[in-house]
N, C-alpha and C positions, 0 to 999 in steps of 0.2 A: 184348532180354530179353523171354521171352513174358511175357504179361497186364500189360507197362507199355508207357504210354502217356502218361508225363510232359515235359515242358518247362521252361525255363528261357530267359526273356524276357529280355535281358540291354543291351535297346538306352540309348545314354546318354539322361541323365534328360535332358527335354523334348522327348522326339522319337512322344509320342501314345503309349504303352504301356495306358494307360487305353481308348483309342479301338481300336486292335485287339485288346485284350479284349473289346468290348463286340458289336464287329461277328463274333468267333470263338462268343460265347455268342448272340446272334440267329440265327447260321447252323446253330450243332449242334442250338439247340433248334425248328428249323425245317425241317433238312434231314439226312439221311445218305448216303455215298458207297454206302453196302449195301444200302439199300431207298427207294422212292420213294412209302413211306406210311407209314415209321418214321421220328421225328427220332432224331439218335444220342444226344442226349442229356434226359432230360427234368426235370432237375433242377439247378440249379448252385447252388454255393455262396462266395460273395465276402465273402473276408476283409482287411479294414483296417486301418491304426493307424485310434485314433479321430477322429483332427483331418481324414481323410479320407471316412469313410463321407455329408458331407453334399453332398461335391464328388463322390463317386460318384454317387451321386442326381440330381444334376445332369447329370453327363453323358448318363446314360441319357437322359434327357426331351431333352437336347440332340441327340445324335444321330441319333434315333429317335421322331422326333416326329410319322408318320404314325399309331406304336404309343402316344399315348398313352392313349388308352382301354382298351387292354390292360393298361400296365403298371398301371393305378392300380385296376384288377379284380384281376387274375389272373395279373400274370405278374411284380412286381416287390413283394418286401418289405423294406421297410426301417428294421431294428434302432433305435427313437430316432426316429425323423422321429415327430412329431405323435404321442408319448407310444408309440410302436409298443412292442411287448413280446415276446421271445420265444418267450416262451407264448403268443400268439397267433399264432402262426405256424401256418398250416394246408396249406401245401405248395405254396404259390406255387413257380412254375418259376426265379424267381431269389431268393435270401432275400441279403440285404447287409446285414453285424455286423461288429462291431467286434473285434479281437483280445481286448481284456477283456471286452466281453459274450461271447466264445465260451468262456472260461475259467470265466464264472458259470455257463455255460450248457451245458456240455460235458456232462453225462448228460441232462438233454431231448434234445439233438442227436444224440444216440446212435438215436434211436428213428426218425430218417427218416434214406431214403439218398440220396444224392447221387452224380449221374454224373460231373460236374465238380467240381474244385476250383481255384480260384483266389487266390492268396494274395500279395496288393500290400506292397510293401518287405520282399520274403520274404528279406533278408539279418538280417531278427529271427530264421530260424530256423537261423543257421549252431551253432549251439549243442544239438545232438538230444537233449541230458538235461534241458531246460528245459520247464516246463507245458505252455508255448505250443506246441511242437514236438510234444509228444507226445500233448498235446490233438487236434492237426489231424492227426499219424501214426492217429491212432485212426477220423476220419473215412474210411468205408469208400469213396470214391473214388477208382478207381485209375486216373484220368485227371487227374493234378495239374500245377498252373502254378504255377511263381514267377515274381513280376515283379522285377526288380532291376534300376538301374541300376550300383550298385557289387555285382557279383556275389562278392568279396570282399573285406573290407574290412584283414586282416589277414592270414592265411597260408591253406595247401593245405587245411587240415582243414576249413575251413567251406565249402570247393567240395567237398568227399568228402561232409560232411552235406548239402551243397541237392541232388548227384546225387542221394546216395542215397534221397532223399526222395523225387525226382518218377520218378526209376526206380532200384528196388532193386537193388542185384546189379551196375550197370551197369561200378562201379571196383574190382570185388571186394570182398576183406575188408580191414579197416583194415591190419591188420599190412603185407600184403601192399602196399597205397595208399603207405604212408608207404614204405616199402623200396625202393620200386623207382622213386616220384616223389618225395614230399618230402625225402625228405635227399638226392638227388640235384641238386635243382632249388637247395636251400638252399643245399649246398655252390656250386654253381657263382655263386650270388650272391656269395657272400660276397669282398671286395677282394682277398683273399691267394688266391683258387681257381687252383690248379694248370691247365696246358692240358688234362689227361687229367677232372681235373671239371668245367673248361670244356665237354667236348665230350659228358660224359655227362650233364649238367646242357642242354645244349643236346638230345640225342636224345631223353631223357623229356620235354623239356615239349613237342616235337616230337609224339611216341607222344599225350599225355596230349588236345595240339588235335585228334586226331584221333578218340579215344573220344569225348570232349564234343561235338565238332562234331554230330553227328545231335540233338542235344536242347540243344545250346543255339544262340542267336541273339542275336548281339551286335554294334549296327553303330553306329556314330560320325556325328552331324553331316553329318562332310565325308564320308561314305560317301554317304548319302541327300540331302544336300540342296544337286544340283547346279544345280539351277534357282534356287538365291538366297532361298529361301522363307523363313528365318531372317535376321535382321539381321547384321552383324558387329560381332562382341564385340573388347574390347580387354581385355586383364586389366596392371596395373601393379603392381608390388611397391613401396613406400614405405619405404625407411628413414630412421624419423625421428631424429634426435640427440634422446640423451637429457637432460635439464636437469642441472642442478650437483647437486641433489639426486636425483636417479638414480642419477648418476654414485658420489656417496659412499656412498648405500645398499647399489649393487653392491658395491663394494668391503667393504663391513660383511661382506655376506653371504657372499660368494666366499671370505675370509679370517678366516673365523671358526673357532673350536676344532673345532666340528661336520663342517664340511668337510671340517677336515685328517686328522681320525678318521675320516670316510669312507673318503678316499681314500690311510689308512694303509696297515700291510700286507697282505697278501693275507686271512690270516686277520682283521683288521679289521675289514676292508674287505665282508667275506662277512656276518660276524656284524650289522653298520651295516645293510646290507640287507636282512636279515630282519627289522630291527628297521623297516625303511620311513625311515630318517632322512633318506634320501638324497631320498625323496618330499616330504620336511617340505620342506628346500632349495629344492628346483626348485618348489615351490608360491610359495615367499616369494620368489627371482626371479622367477615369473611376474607376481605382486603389481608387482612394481620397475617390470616391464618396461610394465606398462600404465597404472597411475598411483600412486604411493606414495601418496595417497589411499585406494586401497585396502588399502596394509599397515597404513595407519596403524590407520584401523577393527578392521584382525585385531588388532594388539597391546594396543587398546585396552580390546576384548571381552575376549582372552583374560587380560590383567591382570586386569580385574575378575571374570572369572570363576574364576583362582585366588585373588584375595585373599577371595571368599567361603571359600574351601579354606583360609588361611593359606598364600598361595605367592603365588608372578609367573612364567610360566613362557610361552613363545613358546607351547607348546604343550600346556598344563594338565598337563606332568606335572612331576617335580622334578629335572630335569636343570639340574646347575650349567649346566653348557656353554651352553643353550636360555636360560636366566638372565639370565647375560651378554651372549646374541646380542640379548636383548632390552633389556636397556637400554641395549647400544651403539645400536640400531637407532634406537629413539626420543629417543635426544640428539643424533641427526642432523637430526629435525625442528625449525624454530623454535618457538618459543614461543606464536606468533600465526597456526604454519600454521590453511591455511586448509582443513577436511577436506571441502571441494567441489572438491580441484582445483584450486584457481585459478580457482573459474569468477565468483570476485566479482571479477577484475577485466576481465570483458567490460566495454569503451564503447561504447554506441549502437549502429549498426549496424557497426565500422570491426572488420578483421581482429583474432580474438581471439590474445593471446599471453599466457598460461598459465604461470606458473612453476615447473610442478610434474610436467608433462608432455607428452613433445615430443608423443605418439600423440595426445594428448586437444587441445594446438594444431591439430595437421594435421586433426584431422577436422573441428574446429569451423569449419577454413575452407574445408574439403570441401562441408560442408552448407550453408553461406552460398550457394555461390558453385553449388552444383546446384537447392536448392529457394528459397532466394532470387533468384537471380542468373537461372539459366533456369528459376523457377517451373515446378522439377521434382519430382516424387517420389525418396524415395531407402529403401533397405533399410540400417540398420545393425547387422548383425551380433554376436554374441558369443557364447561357449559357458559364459560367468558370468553369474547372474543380479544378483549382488554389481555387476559392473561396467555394466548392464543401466540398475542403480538408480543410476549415476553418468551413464552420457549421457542417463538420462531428464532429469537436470540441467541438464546440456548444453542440451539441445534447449528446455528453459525457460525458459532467461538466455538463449538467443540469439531466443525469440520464436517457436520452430518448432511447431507442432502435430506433436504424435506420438501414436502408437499401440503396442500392445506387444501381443508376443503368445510367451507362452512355457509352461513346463510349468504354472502355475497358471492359464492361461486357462482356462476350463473348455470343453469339448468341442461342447458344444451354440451356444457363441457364436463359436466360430474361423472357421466359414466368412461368418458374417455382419460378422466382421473384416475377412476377409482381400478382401469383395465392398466395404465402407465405403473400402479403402485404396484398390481398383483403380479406382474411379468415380473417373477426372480430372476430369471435372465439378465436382468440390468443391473443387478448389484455389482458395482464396480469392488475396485483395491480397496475404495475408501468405507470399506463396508454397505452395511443394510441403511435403510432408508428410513424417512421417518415421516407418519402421515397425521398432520395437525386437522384435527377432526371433534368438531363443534358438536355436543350429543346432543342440542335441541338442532340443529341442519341437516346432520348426517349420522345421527343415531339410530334411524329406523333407514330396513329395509335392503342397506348394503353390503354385499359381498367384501370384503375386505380380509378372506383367506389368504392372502401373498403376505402376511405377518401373523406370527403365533404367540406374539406378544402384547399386551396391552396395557397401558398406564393409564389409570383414572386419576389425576390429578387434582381436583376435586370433587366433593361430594355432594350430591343431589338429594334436596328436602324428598325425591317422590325417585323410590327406591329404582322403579318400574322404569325410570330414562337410565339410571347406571346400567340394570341386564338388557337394557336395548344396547344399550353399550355394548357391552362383554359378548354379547350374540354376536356382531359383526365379524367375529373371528373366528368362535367356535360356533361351525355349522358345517354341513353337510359341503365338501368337498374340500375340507382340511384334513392333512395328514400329519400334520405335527402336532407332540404332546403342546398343547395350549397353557399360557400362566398369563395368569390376570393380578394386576399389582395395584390395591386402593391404597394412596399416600392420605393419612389424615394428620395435623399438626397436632402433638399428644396436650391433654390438658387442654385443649382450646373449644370453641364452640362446634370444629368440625366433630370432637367426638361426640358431644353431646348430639348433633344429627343420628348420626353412626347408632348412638344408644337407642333413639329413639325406634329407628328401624329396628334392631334387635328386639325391642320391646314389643311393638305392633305385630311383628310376625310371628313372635314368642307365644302373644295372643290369643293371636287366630289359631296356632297349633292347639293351644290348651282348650279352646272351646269348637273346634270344629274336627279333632281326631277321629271321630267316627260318623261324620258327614263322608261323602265323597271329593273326590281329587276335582273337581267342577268347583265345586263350593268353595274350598279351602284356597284356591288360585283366584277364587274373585271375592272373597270378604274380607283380602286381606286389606284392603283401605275400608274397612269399616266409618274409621273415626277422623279420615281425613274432609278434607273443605275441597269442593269442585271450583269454588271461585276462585281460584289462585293456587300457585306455585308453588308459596309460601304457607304453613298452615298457619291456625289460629292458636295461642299460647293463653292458657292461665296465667296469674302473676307468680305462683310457682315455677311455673316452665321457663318463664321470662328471665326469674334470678337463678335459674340453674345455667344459663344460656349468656347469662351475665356476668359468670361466675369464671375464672382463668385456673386453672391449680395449675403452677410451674412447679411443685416440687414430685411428678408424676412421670414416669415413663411410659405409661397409659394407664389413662385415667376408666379408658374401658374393661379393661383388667382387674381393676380397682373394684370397680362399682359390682362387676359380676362375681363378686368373690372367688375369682380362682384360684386355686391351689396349687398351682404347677409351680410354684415359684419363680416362674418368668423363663422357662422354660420351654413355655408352646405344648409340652404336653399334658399327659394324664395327670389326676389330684396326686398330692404329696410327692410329687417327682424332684430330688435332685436335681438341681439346673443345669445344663449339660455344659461342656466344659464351652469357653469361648470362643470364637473360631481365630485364629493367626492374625487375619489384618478385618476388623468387624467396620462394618459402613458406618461411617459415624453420624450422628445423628436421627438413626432411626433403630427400632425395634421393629421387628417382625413376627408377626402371631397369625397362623390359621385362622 
């Protein structure tokens, strides 16, 4: 397309996308292919979340450390270091802000121009009607980069916004985008697609690798890194049984009036949806599946904050139905629960066993046995701040030093966080350390190599925030073998997530194998929803999601018919003998 000259970085996260940023802007602003006393570029503009612009800063001095008398004159400004303002910005060659100082700041910004643009976790701008988007649409440089490692997170529309951002025109016009690729590409995902959608479903995303190919670059790990330069990772799925009190919960919720009216008639069923009830549910399993602990707290609040109304309502409004679900819910609990968990009944240092939840046992002997045991560091995960404030507990009855770092850290202290975590240095007698880490806060973009361990503690409808996850450890300046540990509650609705991911990506392998490596890393949300978090369910999906099976040791084992006999390995395998003292409450499988 003439007068674009955009890109889209696409390599998976931890493979240096920061570091060939930085050596692309020392080059242009130093050198041109057209002339040998013009650089091509003499301005650039680098845009951040804010938890990264101090780690930016860093790299620069890092990489480029013969320059740093330059950068700290004349050639590097940055938004917040040492009170910087800017309004003081006077035309340094590199200025580095943050995506909300560029929103406070977007008519100053107006007034210089910029050859470059640069925009790190540029999958914030899959959305072209949002501030942020049209803020940085506004900057007049039409030589723009997105960095992403999940190029998209959800469906086709948010790869038709990042083209059309870094080059306009390049996919057409939308009508025409969705016509001739997405309902093409979608149909062919979907389980029941015909051979004749199979195979037009297969040519477009065919056609589509080939438009992108010139402007995007997308390479994997095992692409680049045949010299061994990355450690190897281990990733393990945990299903843990759920306690007796899980167990009843489920059933409470699964089999309540709510549910059955969801998943009434068709017209019911539509009306429940609009109304979100079905969201109310799957929030109060997610509750179950991690520690009733945490429903308890919900029902607790939200009673007293209807009885300030005159009501009792699961969900402050006055639904008989929600009523009932709620004081079935809490005469499920004793009398003398304990709203930590179970975590008063850790003894001394000896394996914790929790009666309240199987997830919250398995980790606590996860961390024992990583930062006690090989006085290690470790990352414990979660995309609840609610559940965040229950392993902070955790990690308190068992003696752990932890750290946390999530949407309320504040901006200016994250990276002097995240440098306190990775100095191993400081692991005392009491072992390794333990970093409570929010994967919608501080999921994208941090170093957090000083632990080779990670627990996902729960799991993410949108597969793409758990490997921002799991990236934070293994990346480029780790030297430890890396394991990643996903705790799902077996039989519960976390597997049913879990499935679904399995399925989608199942998918996209079966219809896009001989597209290229471009294609196949971006159609894999074909059939998800950009409007939310949450996808959209049939009343199928609804009663599988509705559905508890407690007599499973996983239910994803189940459903994929494997053979191993429980096992973990190859088909028809004898089950390998048990180990001496087995963690109780979970199974572990590849």
């Amino acid at each position: 397309v003439p007068g674009s000259y955009g890109a889209i970085l696409a390599d998976a996260m931890g493979l240096g996308k920061t570091l060939q940023s930085i050596s692309l802007v020392w080059t242009l602003l130093h050198s041109s292919p057209y002339s040998a006393t013009k650089p091509l570029v003499r301005r650039a503009l680098i845009v951040t979340p804010g938890s990264l612009v101090a780690n930016w800063r860093r790299e620069f001095y890092k990489w480029l450390p013969w320059a740093r008398s330059l950068l700290d004159s004349r050639m590097l400004y940055c938004v917040g270091h040492e009170g910087a303002r800017p309004e003081d910005y006077r035309g340094q060659a590199v200025l580095l802000i943050s995506y909300e100082m560029l929103l406070r700041w977007a008519a100053r910004l107006s007034e210089h121009s910029f050859d470059l643009l640069i925009c790190d976790e540029g999958h914030r701008l899959k959305n072209a009607a949002t501030q942020t988007a049209q803020a940085l649409a506004a900057v007049g440089a039409k030589r723009r980069i997105v960095l992403t490692g999940t190029p998209v997170q959800n469906d086709l529309d948010e790869l038709y916004t990042l083209v059309d951002f870094v080059s306009p025109g390049r996919l057409g016009d939308w009508p025409h985008f969705r016509a001739a690729f997405v309902e093409r590409i979608a149909a062919a995902a979907d389980s029941a697609a015909t051979e004749d959608q199979l195979d037009k479903g297969r040519a477009a995303a065919e056609k589509l690798s080939r438009l992108i190919a010139p402007m995007v670059l997308r390479r994997c790990h095992e692409d680049i890194d045949s010299a061994g330069s990355l450690p190897p990772k281990r990733e393990l799925v945990i299903f843990c049984r759920p306690s007796d009190l899980q167990r009843r919960l489920f059933d409470v919720v699964c089999g309540c009036a709510a549910a059955v009216e969801v998943l009434s008639d068709e017209l019911g069923h539509t009306a429940r949806l609009a109304d979100g009830e079905h969201l109310r549910l799957i929030g109060l399993l997610r509750k179950v599946a991690s520690d009733p602990a945490l429903l308890h707290a919900h029902l607790v609040a939200k009673q007293q904050a209807a009885g300030g109304r005159g009501g009792s309502s699961v969900e402050a409004d006055n639904s008989e139905n929600y009523d009932d679900l709620s004081r079935q819910l809490m005469s499920e609990f004793p009398l003398d629960f304990d709203a930590d968990g179970g975590l008063n009944e850790l003894i001394d240092d000896n394996l914790v066993a929790t009666s309240s939840s199987g997830k919250l046992s398995v980790t606590s002997q996860l961390l024992q046995r990583i930062c006690r045991g090989r006085r290690r560091n470790c990352v414990l995960a979660s995309n609840s701040t609610k559940t965040l404030d229950l392993l902070g507990r955790l990690c308190a009855a068992l003696g752990l030093a932890s750290l946390r770092l999530d949407g309320a850290t504040p901006t200016a202290t994250r990276q002097r966080l995240v440098d306190q975590f990775n100095d191993t240095r400081c692991i005392g007698v009491g072992g390794g350390r333990v970093l409570l880490l929010s994967t919608k806060a501080g999921g994208v973009g941090l170093n957090l190599t000083g632990a080779s361990d990670l627990i996902l503690f729960d799991i993410d409808w949108n597969p793409a925030n758990d490997a921002q996850a799991t990236a934070r450890i293994w990346r480029e300046g780790q030297r430890r073998p890396c394991s990643v540990y996903r705790l799902l509650t077996a039989g519960s609705i976390e597997e049913r997530i879990f499935l679904r991911q399995v399925k989608k990506l199942g998918l996209s392998r079966s219809i896009l194998d001989s597209a290229s490596g471009v294609a196949s890393a971006l159609i894999s949300g074909a059939n998800g929803s950009k409007k939310s978090s949450t996808p959209r369910f049939t009343r199928q999906e609804l009663a599988e999601l509705f559905t508890f099976v407690g007599d499973t040791d996983c239910l994803a084992h189940d459903c994929l018919n494997c053979r191993c006999l429980g096992s973990g390995g190859g088909d028809d395998e004898q089950p390998a003998a048990p180990p001496q003292q087995p963690p109780p409450a979970a199974v572990v499988r590849r």
